[in-house]
LOFI-167492 format. One record per residue (C-alpha): residue in three letters; x, y, z; residue number from 1. Coordinates in Angstrom, 3 decimals. Each point is the difference from the previous one (the first is absolute). Last residue first. Layout:
SITE   r       c1       c2       c3   k
SITE ALA        X        Y        Z NUM
...
REM end
This chain:
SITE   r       c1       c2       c3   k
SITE UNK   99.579   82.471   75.558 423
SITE UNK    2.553   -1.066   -2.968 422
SITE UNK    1.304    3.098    0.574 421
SITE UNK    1.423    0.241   -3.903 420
SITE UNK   -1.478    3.369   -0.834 419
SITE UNK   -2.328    1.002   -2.558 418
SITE UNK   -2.230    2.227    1.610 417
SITE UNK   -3.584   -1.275   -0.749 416
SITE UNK    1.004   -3.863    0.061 415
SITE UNK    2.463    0.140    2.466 414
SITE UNK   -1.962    2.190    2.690 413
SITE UNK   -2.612   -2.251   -0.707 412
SITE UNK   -3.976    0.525   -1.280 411
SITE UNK   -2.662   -2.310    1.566 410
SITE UNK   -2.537    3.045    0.125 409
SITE UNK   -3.220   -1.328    2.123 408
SITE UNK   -2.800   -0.234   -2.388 407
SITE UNK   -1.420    3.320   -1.659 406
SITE UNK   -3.469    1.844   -0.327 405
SITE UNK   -2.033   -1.011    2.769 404
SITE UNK    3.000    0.313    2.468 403
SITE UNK    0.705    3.517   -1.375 402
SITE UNK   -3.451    1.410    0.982 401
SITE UNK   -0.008   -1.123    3.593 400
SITE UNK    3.989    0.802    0.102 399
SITE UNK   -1.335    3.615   -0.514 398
SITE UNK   -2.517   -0.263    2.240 397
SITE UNK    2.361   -0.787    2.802 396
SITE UNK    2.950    2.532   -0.639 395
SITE UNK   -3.319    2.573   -0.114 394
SITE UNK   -1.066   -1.418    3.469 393
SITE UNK    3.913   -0.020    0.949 392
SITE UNK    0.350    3.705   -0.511 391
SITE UNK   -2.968    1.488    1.424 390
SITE UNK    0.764   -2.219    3.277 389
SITE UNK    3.504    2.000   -0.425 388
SITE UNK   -1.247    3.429    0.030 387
SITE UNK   -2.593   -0.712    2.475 386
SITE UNK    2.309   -0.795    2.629 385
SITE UNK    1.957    2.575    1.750 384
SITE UNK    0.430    2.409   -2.671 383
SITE UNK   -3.437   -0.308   -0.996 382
SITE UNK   -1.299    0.244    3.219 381
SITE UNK    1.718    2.843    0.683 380
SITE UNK   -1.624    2.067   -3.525 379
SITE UNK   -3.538   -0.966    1.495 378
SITE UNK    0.726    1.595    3.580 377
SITE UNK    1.466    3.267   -1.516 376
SITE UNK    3.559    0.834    0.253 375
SITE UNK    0.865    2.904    1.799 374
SITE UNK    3.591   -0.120    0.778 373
SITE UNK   -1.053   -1.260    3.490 372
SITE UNK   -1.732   -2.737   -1.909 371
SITE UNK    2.687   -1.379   -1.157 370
SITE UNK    2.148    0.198    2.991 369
SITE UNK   -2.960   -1.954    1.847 368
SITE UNK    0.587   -2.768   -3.143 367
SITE UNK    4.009   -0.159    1.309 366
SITE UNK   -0.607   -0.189    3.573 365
SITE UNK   -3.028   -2.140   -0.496 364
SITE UNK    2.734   -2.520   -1.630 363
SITE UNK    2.129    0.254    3.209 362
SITE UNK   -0.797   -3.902    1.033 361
SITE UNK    1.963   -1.599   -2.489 360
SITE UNK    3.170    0.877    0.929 359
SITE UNK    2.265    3.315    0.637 358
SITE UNK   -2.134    2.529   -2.029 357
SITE UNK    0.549    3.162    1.951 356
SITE UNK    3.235    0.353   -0.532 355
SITE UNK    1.067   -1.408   -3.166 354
SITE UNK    0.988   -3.520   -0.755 353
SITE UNK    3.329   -1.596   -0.082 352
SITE UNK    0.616   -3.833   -0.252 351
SITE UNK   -2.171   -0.995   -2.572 350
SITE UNK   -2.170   -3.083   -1.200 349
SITE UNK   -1.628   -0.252    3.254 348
SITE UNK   -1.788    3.058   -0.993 347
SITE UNK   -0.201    0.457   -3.445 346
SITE UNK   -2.507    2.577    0.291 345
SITE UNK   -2.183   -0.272   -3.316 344
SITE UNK   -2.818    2.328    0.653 343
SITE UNK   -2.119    1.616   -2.831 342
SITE UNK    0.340    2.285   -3.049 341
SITE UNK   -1.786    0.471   -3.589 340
SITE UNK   -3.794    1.146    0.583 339
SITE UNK    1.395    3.502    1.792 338
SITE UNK    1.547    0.539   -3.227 337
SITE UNK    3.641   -0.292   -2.151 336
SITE UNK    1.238    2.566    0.551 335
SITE UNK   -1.539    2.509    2.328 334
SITE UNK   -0.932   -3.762    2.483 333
SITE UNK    3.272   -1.204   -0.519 332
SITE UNK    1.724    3.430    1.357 331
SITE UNK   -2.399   -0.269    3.095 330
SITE UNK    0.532   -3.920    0.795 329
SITE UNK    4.042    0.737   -0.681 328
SITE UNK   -0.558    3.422    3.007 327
SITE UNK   -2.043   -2.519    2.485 326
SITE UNK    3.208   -2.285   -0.243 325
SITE UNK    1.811    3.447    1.147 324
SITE UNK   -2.326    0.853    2.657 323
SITE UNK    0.571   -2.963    1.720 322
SITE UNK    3.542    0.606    0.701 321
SITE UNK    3.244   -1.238   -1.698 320
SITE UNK    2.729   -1.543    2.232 319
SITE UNK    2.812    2.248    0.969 318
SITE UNK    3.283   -2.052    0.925 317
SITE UNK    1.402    1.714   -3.814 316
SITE UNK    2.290   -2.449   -1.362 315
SITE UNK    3.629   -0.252    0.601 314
SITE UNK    2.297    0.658   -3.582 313
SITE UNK    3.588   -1.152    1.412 312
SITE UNK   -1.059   -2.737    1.897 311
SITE UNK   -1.853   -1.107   -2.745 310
SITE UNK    2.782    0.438   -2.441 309
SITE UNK    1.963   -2.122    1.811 308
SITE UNK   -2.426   -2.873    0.752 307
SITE UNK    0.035    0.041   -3.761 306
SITE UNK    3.674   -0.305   -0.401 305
SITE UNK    0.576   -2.870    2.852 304
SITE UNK   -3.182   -1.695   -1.871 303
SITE UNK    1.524    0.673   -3.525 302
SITE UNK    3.611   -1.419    1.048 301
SITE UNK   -1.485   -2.727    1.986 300
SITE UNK   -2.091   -1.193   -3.090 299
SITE UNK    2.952    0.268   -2.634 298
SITE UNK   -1.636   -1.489   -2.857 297
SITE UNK   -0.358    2.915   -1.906 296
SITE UNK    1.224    3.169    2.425 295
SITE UNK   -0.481    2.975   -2.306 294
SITE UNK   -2.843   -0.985   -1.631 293
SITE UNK   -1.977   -1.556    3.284 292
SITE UNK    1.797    3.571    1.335 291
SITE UNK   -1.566    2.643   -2.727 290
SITE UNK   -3.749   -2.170    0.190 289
SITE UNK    0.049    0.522    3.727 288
SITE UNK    0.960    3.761   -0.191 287
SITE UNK   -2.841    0.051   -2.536 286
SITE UNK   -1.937   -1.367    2.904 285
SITE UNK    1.174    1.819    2.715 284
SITE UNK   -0.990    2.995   -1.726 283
SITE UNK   -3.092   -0.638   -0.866 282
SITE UNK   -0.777   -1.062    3.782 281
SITE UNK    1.302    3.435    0.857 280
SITE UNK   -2.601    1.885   -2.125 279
SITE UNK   -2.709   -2.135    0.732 278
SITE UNK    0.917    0.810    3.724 277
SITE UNK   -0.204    3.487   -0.580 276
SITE UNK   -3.167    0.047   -2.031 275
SITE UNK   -1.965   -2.031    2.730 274
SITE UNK   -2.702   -2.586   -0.284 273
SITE UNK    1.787   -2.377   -2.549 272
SITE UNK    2.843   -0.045    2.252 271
SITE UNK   -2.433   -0.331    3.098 270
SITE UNK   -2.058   -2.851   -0.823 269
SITE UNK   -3.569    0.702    0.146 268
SITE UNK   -1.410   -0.704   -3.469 267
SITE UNK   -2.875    1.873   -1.735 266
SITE UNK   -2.352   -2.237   -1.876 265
SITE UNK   -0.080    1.125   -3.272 264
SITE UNK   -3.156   -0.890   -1.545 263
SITE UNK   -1.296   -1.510   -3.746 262
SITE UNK   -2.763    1.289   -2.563 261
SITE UNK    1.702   -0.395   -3.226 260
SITE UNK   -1.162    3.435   -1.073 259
SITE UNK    0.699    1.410    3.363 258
SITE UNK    3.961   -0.810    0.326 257
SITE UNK    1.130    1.816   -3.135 256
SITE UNK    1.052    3.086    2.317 255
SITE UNK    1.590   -2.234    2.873 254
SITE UNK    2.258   -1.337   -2.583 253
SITE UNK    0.630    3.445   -1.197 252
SITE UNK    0.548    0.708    3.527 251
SITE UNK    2.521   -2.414    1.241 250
SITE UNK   -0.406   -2.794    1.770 249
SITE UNK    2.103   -1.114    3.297 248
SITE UNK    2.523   -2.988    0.300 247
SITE UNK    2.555    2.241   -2.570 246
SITE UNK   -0.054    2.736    2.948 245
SITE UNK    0.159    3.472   -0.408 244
SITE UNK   -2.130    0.581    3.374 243
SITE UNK   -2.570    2.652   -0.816 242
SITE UNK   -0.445    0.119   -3.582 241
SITE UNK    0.477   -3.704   -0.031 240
SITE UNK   -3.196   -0.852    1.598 239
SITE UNK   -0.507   -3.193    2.191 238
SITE UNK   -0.496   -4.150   -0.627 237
SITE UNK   -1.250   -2.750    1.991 236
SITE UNK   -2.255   -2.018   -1.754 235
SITE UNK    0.013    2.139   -3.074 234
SITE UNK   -2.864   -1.071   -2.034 233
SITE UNK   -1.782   -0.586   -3.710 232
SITE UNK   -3.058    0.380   -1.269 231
SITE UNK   -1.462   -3.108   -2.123 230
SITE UNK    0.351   -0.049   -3.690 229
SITE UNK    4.074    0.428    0.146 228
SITE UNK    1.979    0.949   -3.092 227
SITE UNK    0.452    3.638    0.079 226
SITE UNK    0.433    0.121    3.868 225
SITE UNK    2.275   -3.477    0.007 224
SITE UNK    2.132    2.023   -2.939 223
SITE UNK    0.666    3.030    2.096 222
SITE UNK    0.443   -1.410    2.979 221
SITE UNK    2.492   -2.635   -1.415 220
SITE UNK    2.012    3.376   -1.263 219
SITE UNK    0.039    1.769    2.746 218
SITE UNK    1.804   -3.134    2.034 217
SITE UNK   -2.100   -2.352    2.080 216
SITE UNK    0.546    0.039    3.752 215
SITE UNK   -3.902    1.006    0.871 214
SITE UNK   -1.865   -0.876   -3.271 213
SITE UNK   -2.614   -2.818    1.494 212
SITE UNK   -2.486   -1.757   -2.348 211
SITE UNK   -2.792   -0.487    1.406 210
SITE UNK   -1.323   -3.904   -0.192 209
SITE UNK   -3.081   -0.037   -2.156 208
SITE UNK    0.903   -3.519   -1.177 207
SITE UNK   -0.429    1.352   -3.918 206
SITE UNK    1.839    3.283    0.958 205
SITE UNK    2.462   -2.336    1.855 204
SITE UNK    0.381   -1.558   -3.533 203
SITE UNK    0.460    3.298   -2.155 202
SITE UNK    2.479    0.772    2.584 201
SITE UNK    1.983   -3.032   -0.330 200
SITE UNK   -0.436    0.459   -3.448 199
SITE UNK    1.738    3.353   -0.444 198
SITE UNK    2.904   -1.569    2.033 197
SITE UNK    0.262   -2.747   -2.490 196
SITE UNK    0.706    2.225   -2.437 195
SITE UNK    2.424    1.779    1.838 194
SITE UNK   -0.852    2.836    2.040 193
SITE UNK    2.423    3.117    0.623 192
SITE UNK    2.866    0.650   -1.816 191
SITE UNK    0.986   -3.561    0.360 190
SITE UNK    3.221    0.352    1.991 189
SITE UNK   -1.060    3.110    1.979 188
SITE UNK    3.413   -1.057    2.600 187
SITE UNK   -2.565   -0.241    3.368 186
SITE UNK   -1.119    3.044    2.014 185
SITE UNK   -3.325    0.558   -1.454 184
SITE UNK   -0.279   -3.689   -0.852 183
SITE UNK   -0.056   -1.078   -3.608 182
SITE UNK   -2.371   -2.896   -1.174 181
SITE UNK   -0.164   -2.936   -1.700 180
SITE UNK    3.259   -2.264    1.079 179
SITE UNK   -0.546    2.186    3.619 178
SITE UNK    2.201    2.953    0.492 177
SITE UNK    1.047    0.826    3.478 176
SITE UNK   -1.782    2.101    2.692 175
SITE UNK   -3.243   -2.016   -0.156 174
SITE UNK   -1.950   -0.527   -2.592 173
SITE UNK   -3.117   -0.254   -1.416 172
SITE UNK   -1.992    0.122    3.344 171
SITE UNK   -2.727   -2.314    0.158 170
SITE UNK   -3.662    0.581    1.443 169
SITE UNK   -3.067   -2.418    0.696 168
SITE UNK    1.745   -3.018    1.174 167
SITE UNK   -2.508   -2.080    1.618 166
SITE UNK    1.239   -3.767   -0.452 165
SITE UNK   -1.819    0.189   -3.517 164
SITE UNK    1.736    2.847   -0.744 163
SITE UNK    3.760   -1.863    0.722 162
SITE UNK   -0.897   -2.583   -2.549 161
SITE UNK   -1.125    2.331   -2.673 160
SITE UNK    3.591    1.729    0.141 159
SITE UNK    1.659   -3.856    0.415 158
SITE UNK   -1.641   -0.267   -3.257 157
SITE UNK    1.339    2.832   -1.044 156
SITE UNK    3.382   -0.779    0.310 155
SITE UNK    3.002    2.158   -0.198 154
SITE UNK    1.074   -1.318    3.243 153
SITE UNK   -3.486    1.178    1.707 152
SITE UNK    2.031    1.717    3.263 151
SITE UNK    2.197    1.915   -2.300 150
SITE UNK   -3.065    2.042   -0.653 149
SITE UNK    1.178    2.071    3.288 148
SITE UNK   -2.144    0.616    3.538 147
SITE UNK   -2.897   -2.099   -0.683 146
SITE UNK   -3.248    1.017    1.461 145
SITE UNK   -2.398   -1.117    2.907 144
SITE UNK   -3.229    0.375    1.432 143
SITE UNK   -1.506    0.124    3.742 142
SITE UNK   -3.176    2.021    0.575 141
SITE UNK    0.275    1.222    3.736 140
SITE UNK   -3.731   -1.071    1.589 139
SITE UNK   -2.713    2.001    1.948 138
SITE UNK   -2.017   -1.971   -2.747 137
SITE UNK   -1.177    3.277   -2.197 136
SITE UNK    3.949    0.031   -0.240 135
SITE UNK   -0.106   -3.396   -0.779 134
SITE UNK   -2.898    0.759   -2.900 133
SITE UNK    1.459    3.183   -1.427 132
SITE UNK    3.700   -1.808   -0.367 131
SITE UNK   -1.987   -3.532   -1.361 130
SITE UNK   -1.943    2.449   -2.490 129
SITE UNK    3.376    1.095   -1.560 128
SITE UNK    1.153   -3.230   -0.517 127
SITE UNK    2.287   -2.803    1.221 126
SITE UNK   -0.751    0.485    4.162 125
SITE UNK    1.667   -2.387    2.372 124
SITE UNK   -1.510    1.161    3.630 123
SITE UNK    1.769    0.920    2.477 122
SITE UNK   -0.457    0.903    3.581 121
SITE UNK   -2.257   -2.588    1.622 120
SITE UNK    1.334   -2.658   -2.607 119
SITE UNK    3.339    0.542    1.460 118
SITE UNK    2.088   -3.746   -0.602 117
SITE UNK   -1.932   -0.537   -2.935 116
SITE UNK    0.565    3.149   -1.437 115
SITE UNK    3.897    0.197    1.641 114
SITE UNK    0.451   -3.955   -1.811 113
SITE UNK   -1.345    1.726   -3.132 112
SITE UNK    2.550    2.694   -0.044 111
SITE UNK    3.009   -1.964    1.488 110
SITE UNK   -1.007   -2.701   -2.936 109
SITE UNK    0.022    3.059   -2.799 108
SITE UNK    3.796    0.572    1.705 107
SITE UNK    0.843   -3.596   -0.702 106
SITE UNK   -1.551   -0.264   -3.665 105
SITE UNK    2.363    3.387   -0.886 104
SITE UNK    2.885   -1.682    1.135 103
SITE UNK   -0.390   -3.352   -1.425 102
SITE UNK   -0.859    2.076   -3.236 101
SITE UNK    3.594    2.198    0.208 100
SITE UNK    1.910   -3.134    0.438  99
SITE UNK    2.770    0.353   -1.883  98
SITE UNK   -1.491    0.608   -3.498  97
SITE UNK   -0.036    3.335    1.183  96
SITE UNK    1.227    1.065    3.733  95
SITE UNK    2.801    2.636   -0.970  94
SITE UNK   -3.927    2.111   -0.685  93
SITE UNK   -0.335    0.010    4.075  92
SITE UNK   -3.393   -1.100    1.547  91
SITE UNK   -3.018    1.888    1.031  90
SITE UNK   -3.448   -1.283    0.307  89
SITE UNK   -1.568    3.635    1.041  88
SITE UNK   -3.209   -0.794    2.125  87
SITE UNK   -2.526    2.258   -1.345  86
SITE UNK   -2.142    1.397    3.338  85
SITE UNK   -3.336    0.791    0.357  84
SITE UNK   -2.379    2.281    2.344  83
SITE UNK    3.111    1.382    1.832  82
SITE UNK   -1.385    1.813    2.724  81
SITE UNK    3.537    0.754    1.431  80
SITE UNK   -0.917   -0.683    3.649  79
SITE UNK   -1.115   -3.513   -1.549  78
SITE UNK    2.778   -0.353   -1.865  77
SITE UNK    2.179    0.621    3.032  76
SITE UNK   -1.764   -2.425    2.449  75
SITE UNK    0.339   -2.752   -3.273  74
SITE UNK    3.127   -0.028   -0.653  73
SITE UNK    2.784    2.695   -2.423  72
SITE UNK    2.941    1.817    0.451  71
SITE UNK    2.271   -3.055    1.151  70
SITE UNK    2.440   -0.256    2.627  69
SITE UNK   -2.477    1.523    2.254  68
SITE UNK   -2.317   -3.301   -0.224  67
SITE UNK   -2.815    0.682    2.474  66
SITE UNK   -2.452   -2.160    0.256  65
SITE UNK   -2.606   -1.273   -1.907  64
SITE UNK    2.359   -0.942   -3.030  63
SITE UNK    1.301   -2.663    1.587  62
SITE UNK    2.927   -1.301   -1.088  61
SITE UNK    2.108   -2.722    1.731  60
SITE UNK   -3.481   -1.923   -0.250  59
SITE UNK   -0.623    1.838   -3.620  58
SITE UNK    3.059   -2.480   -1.380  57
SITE UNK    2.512    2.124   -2.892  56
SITE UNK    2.067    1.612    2.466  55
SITE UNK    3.518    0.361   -1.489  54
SITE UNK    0.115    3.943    0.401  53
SITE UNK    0.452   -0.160   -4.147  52
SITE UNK   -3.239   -2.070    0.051  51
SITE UNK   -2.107    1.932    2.135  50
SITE UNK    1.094    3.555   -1.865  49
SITE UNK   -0.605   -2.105   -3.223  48
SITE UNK   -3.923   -0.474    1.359  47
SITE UNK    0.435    2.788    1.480  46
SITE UNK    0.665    2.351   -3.228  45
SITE UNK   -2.917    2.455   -0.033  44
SITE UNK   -1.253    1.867   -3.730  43
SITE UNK   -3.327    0.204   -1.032  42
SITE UNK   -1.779    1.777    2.801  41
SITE UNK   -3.613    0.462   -0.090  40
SITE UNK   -2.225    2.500    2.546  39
SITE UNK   -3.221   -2.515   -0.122  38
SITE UNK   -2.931    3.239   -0.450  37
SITE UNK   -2.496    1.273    2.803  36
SITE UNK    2.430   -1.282    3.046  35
SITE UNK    3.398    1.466   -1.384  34
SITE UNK   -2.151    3.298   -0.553  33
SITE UNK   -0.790   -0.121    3.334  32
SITE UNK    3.692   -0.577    1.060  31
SITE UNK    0.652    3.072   -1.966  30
SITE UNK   -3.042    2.159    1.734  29
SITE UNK    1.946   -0.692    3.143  28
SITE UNK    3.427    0.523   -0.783  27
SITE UNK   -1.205    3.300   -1.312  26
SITE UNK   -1.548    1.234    3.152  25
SITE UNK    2.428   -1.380    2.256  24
SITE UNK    1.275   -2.894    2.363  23
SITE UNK    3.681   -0.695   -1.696  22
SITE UNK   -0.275   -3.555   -0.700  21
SITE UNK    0.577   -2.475    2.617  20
SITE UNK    3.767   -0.877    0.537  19
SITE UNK    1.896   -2.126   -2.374  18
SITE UNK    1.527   -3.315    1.062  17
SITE UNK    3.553    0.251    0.134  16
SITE UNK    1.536    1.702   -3.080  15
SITE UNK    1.000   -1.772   -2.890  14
SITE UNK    3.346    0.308   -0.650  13
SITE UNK    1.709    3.269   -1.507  12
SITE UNK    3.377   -0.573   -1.999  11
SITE UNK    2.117    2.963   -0.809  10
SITE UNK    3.914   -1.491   -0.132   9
SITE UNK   -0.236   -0.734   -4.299   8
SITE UNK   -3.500    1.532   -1.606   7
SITE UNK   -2.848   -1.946    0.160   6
SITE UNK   -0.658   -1.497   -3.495   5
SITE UNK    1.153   -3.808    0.401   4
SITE UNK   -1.669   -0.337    3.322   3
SITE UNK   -2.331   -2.398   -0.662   2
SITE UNK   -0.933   -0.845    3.565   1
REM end
């Protein structure tokens, strides 16, 4: 698991297989809800989750049994009513230019291979109408996005390459700057988007691949919401008023959000969940920063340091409850609209997750909460997958329109930035 944001000596595994859903009123009328409309997640990490626990072949892996080191097969999606599911192709920004394609193509294999290898379950979907029509099917709608524009190596063609193998989202970022964009937690180098950033986005307008903001800085979501044709999303993304949290978006990001159209889809993980723990994983991070200065090369010394300060700032053993994800759907629905939020758990991508919403399964948990607080049947099945389907049939009609009036861009991060990559 990617446990770069879980706060030092508080790690929660995936749970053993969940139990049934709590038998009641608004369980019920959530899992019929899940049954009228595909409930969409963008944002699940198995196919990294598979690769980091070093089992890459579906024989040693079969998703139709239980897996409890994971959060995520097929007996829990299916409790879940997950209607479709984007695949997060994750791999770490250190990885560009040395091999960050080969990685990418390998987990887009363990996605096709798990189609092919589950044809019962899944079905590959690359449009809005394929999520309506596998759902209509009985069938989980399988799709997947890029976690971190580092993936393309500055090149678009590789961009156009990975759409045509079914790509349909792509995070700019991830934590660290890329050449053309700055990451929310990266050094800000380009004060946003380059150049050639802005045409990246201009060209996965054209593709009508979504363009993901979760792990951008301010700045790039500024810009990409001024710029883009085609509404935006966060994949896997919460509020900032609630859990201060550089991951999460703040509101006057949240307030330009319905002229361009896009979704937040509210992330799971703990520290992005809970004020608290945003708090202390702040902390630890500028103590971070303070030691890599303090230290320079001296790895033991900042390690031996660092474990120090851990031990000497524990983190709270409380995970966050239901109630409070529930709380970052609310506060995104005053802001920004009931129109402008979704899922985007990041399970198998995380290490903590609140109570209540330990793997895949406990969605109904989460869209039962929602209608205990008395949301109506229409405004749920927006949040659980209208929302989004809204957004990729307007992502898709816009790259209709674009596609008749420009060719593919063949513009390099050389040419348009003037530097010497030679990439």
């Amino acid at each position: 698991m990617k446990t770069f944001l879980v706060l030092a000596g508080f790690t929660v595994l995936a749970a053993p297989l969940a139990a049934q859903v709590p038998d009641s009123a608004f369980i019920r009328r959530a899992l019929r809800l899940h049954r009228e409309v595909p409930m969409v997640d963008t944002h699940n990490d198995h196919p990294w989750e598979m690769r980091d626990q070093r089992v890459m072949a579906f024989d040693a892996h079969d998703m139709t049994g239980p897996l409890p080191s994971f959060h995520t097969d097929v007996l829990r999606l299916r409790a879940g009513g997950v209607g479709a599911q984007f695949w997060s192709i994750f791999l770490y920004d250190s990885m560009i230019h040395q091999g960050a394609i080969r990685v990418t193509m390998e987990q887009l294999d363990i996605v096709k291979r798990m189609e092919a290898r589950y044809p019962d379950v899944f079905a590959p979907a690359r449009t809005a109408d394929d999520i309506v029509r596998a759902h209509r099917q009985g069938k989980i709608a399988s799709l997947m996005g890029i976690e971190g524009g580092h993936a393309i190596e500055n090149s678009l063609g590789a961009l156009r390459l990975f759409y045509d193998l079914g790509v349909r989202y792509m995070t700019l970022t991830w934590n660290n700057d890329v050449p053309w964009a700055d990451a929310n937690i990266g050094a800000h180098l380009h004060n946003g988007l380059t150049p050639f950033g802005y045409e990246v986005v201009r060209e996965m307008n054209r593709l009508g691949m979504l363009v993901d903001l979760s792990h951008v800085s301010d700045s790039v979501m500024a810009q990409v919401l001024r710029t883009s044709a085609a509404p935006v999303i966060f994949s896997h993304s919460s509020a900032r008023a609630l859990a201060d949290h550089p991951r999460n978006v703040p509101d006057w990001i949240l307030r330009g959000l319905p002229q361009n159209g896009g979704v937040v889809m509210v992330n799971f993980n703990c520290g992005f969940v809970d004020s608290a723990m945003a708090a202390q994983s702040g902390a630890r991070r500028r103590a971070q920063a303070q030691l890599r200065v303090q230290f320079g090369g001296d790895s033991v010394g900042y390690r031996t340091a660092l474990a120090a300060w851990d031990a000497a700032h524990p983190a709270s053993a409380a995970r966050p409850t239901i109630a409070q994800v529930a709380d970052h759907i609310d506060h995104i629905r005053r802001v920004a609209g009931v129109d402008h939020v979704g899922y985007g758990s990041d399970f198998d991508g995380i290490s903590c997750t609140p109570r209540g919403l330990e793997d895949v399964s406990t969605f109904p948990r989460l869209t039962g909460e929602l209608l205990r607080r008395g949301y109506s049947d229409d405004d749920v099945k927006k949040v659980i997958g209208l929302n989004l389907l809204r957004a990729m049939r307007q992502a898709e009609a816009v790259a209709a329109r674009l596609q008749r009036e420009r060719p593919p861009s063949t513009a390099t991060l050389a040419g348009l930035d003037s530097v010497g990559v030679g990439r």
